[in-house]
C-alpha positions in Angstrom: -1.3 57.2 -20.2 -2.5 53.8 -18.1 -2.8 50.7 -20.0 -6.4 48.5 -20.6 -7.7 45.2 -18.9 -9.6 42.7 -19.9 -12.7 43.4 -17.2 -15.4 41.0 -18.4 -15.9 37.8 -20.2 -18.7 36.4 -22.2 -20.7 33.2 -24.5 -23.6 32.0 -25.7 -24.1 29.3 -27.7 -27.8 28.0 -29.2 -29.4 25.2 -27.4 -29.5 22.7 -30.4 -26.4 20.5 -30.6 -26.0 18.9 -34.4 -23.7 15.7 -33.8 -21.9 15.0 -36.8 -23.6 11.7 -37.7 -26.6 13.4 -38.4 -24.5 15.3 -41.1 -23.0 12.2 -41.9 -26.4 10.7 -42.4 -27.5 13.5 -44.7 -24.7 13.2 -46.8 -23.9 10.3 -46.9 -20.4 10.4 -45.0 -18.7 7.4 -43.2 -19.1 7.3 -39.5 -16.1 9.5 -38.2 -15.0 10.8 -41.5 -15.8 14.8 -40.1 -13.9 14.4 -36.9 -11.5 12.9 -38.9 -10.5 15.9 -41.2 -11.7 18.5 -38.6 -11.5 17.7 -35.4 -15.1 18.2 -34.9 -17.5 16.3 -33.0 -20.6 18.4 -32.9 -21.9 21.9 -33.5 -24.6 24.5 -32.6 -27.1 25.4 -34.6 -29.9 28.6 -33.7 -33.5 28.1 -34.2 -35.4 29.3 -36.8 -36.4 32.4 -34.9 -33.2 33.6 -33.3 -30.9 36.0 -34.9 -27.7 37.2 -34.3 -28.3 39.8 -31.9 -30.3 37.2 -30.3 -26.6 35.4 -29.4 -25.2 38.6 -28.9 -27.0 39.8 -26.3 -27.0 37.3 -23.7 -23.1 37.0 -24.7 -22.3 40.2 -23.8 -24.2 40.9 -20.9 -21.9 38.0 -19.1 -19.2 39.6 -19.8 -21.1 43.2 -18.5 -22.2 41.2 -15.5 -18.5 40.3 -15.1 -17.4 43.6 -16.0 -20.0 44.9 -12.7 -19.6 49.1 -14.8 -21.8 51.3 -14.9 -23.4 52.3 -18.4 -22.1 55.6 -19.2 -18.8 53.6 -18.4 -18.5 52.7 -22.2 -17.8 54.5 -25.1 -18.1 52.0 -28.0 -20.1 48.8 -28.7 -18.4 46.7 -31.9 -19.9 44.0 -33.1 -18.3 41.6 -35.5 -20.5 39.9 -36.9 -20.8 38.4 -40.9 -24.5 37.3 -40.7 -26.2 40.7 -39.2 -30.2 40.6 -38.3 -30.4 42.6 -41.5 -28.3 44.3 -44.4 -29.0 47.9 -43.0 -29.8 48.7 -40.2 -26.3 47.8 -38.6 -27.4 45.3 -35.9 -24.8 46.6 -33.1 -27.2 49.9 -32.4 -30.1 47.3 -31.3 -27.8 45.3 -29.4 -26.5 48.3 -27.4 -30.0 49.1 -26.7 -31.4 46.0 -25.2 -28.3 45.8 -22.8 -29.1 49.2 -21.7 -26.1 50.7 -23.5 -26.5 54.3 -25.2 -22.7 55.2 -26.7 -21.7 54.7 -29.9 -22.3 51.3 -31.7 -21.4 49.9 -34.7 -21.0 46.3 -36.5 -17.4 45.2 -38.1 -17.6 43.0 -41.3 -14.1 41.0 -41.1 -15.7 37.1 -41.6 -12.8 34.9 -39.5 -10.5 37.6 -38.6 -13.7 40.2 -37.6 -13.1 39.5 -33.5 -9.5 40.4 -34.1 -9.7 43.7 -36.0 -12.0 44.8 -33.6 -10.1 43.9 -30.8 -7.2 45.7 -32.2 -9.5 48.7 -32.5 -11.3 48.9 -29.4 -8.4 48.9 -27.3 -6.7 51.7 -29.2 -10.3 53.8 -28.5 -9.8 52.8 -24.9 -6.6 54.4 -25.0 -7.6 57.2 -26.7 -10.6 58.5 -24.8 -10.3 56.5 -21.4 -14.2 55.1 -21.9 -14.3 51.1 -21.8 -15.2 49.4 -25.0 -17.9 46.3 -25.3 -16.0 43.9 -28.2 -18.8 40.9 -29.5 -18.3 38.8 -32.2 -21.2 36.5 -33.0 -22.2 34.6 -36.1 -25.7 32.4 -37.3 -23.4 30.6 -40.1 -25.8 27.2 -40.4 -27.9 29.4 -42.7 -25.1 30.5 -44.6 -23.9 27.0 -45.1 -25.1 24.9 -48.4 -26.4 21.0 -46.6 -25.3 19.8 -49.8 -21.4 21.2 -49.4 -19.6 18.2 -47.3 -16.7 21.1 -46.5 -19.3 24.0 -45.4 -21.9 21.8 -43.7 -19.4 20.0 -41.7 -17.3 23.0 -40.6 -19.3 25.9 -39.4 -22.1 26.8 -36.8 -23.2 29.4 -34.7 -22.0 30.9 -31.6 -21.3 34.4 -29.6 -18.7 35.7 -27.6 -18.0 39.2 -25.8 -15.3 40.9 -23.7 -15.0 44.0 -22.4 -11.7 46.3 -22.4 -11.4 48.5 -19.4 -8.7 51.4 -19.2 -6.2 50.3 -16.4 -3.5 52.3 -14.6 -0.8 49.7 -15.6 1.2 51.1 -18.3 2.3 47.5 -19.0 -0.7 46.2 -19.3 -2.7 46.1 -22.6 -1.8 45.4 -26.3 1.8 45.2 -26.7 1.7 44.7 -30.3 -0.5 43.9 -33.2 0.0 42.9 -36.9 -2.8 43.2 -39.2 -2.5 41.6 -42.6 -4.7 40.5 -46.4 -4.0 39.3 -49.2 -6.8 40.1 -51.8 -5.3 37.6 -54.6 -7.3 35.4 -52.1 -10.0 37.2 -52.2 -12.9 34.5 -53.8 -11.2 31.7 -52.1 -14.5 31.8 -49.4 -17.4 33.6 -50.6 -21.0 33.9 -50.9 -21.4 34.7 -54.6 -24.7 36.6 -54.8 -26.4 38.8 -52.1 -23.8 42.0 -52.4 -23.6 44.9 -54.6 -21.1 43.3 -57.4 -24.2 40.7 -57.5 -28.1 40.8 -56.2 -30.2 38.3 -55.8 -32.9 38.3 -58.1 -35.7 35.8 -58.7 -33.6 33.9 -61.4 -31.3 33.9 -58.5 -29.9 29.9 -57.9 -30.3 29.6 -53.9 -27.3 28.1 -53.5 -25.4 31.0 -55.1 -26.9 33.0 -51.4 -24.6 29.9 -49.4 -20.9 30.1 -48.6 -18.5 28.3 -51.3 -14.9 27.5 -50.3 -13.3 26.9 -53.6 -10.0 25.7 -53.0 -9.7 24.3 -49.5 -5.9 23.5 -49.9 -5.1 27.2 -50.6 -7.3 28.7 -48.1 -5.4 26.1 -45.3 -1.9 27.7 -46.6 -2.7 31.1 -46.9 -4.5 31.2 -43.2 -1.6 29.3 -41.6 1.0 31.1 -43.2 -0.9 34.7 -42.2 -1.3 33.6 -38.8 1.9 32.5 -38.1 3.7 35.5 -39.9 1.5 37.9 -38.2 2.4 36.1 -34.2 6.1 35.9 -35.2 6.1 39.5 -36.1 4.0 40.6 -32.4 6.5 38.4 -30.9 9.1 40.2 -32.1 8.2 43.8 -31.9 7.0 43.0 -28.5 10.5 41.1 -27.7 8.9 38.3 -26.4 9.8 34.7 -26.9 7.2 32.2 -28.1 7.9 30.6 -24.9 6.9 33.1 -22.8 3.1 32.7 -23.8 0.6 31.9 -21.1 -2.3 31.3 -23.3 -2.5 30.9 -27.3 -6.0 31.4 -28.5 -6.1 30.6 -32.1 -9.1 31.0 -34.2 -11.1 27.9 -34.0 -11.4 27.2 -38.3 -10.5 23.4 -37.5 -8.1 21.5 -36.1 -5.3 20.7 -38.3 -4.7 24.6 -39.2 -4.8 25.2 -35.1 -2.5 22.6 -34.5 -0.1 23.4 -37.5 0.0 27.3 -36.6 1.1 26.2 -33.0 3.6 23.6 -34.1 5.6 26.7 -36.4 5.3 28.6 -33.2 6.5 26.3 -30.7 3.4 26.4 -28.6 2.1 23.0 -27.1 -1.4 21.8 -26.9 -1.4 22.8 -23.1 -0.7 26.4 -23.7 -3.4 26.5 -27.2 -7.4 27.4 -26.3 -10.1 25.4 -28.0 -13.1 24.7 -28.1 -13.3 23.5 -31.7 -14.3 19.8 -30.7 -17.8 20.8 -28.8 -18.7 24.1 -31.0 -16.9 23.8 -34.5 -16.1 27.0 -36.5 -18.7 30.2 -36.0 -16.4 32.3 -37.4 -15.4 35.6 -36.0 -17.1 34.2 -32.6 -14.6 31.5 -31.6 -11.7 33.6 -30.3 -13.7 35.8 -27.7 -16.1 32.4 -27.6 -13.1 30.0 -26.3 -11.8 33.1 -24.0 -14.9 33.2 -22.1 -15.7 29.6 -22.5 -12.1 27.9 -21.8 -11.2 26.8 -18.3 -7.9 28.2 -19.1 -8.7 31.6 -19.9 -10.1 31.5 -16.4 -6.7 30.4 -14.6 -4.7 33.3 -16.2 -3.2 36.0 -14.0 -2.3 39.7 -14.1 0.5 39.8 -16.4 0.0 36.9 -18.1 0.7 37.1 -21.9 -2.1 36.2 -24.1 -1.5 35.8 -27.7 -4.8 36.2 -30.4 -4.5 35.0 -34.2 -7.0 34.8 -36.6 -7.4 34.4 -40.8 -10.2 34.2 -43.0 -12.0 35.1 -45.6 -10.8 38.0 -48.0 -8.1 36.7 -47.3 -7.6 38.9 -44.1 -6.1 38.2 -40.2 -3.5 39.2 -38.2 -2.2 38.9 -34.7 -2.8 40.5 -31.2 0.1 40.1 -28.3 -2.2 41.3 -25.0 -0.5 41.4 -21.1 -2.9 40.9 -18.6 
């Protein structure tokens, strides 16, 4: 059995760019006091008429365009995705459609760490049945966000990103290793408190209980750094591979004090880390595959390169992903 390649790359990002003075404004922040404690300048917000597949779609057909396969090429469309078009239908089914895509297609549910999980598991279905696999991750989170929330309003905003994983006839070349990890003590650390089964939204319903709360940023910043860099050490070490071997780490983009604390436990400078955190802020599931496709280095790595993924979030739930190109 052959290996898988990463064939095609893909982004999208809304047109609207929200600088963050104008959420400094709003809320009555100092100038600078965002970039300050995130390492955010500005974000992208969608219009009031786009959706998620909306981003998805023009996402991923770069990375099809990139990709140049034929349709009944592909076996599997995932899409991770935490703000869906709509609660049911799944939204990947629609997406597959409009890109002309007729094989199985399904969205993933895995907030921060969503990209990841399905990266994990499209590559193992490339293995397995020798049919590519479209991977998208993209997220509307400026409606999910509450303007009053200093933490939430400053952090988060909306973006798409899309690869596509290829069976190769390298045996080297592919996942090497993986480590999947939660920790459900975390588990109302981020949340959206009304809107699921455990609580609906009625008309009595406060609208901000529909809007994400982070209620403890401290323990959310150690429990997603200490995830992530457990979960690389432990690809690193089932792979046999030395941290400074890495070509390329691409973090996910939740700010930039956990991105640049993961990488200083792991020995991996700011020349080998991906980011894209200053321009687009955090959308979630959509930065890893986003900064990939976006990143002048992802574009500068070569066959055999080794490309280590990390990723936590809510839940709490991440992992790691050790890929050779």
């Amino acid at each position: 059995m052959g290996g898988t390649r990463i064939a095609g790359l893909g982004h999208h990002a809304p047109a609207r760019v929200v600088a963050n003075a104008e959420i400094e404004a709003r809320l009555g922040l100092g100038e600078g006091w965002i970039a300050r404690r995130t390492g955010i300048r500005e974000r992208r917000w969608a219009a009031p008429d786009e959706a998620v597949s909306d981003l998805a779609v023009p996402a991923a057909a770069m990375a099809l365009a990139e990709a140049g396969m034929a349709p009944d090429a592909f076996g599997l469309v995932l899409l991770a995705t935490s703000t869906p078009d709509h609660l049911l239908p799944p939204t990947a089914p629609l997406v597959a459609h409009r890109l002309g895509l007729s094989c199985g297609a399904v969205d993933l549910t895995g907030a921060c760490a969503g990209f990841l999980y399905a990266f994990v598991l499209a590559e193992g279905f490339v293995r397995a049945t020798g049919r590519a696999a479209l991977v998208i991750a993209a997220n509307i989170l400026s409606r999910r966000i509450d303007p009053d929330d200093r933490v939430t309003a400053a952090l988060f905003a909306d973006a798409a990103g899309a690869l596509v994983l290829a069976p190769d006839a390298r045996r080297e070349a592919g996942l090497l290793a993986s480590a999947l990890a939660s920790d459900g003590a975390g588990y109302d650390l981020i949340q959206i408190p009304a809107g699921g089964s455990r609580r609906a939204m009625t008309a009595d319903t406060p609208a901000r209980d529909g809007r994400m709360v982070m209620r403890d940023g401290r323990a959310v910043f150690t429990g997603a750094v200490d995830m992530m860099v457990s979960s690389c050490r432990q690809v690193l070490a089932d792979a046999g591979i030395a941290a400074k071997e890495i070509t390329c780490f691409a973090p996910h983009q939740a700010n930039g004090r956990m991105i640049a604390a993961v990488a200083d436990k792991l020995a991996i400078g700011p020349e080998r880390t991906l980011s894209t955190l200053a321009e687009f802020g955090n959308a979630s599931a959509a930065t890893i595959p986003f900064s990939l496709a976006h990143g002048q280095v992802a574009r500068r790595l070569g066959q055999g390169d080794l490309l280590l993924l990390a990723a936590a979030g809510a839940g709490l739930a991440g992992g790691a992903a050790l890929y050779r190109l």
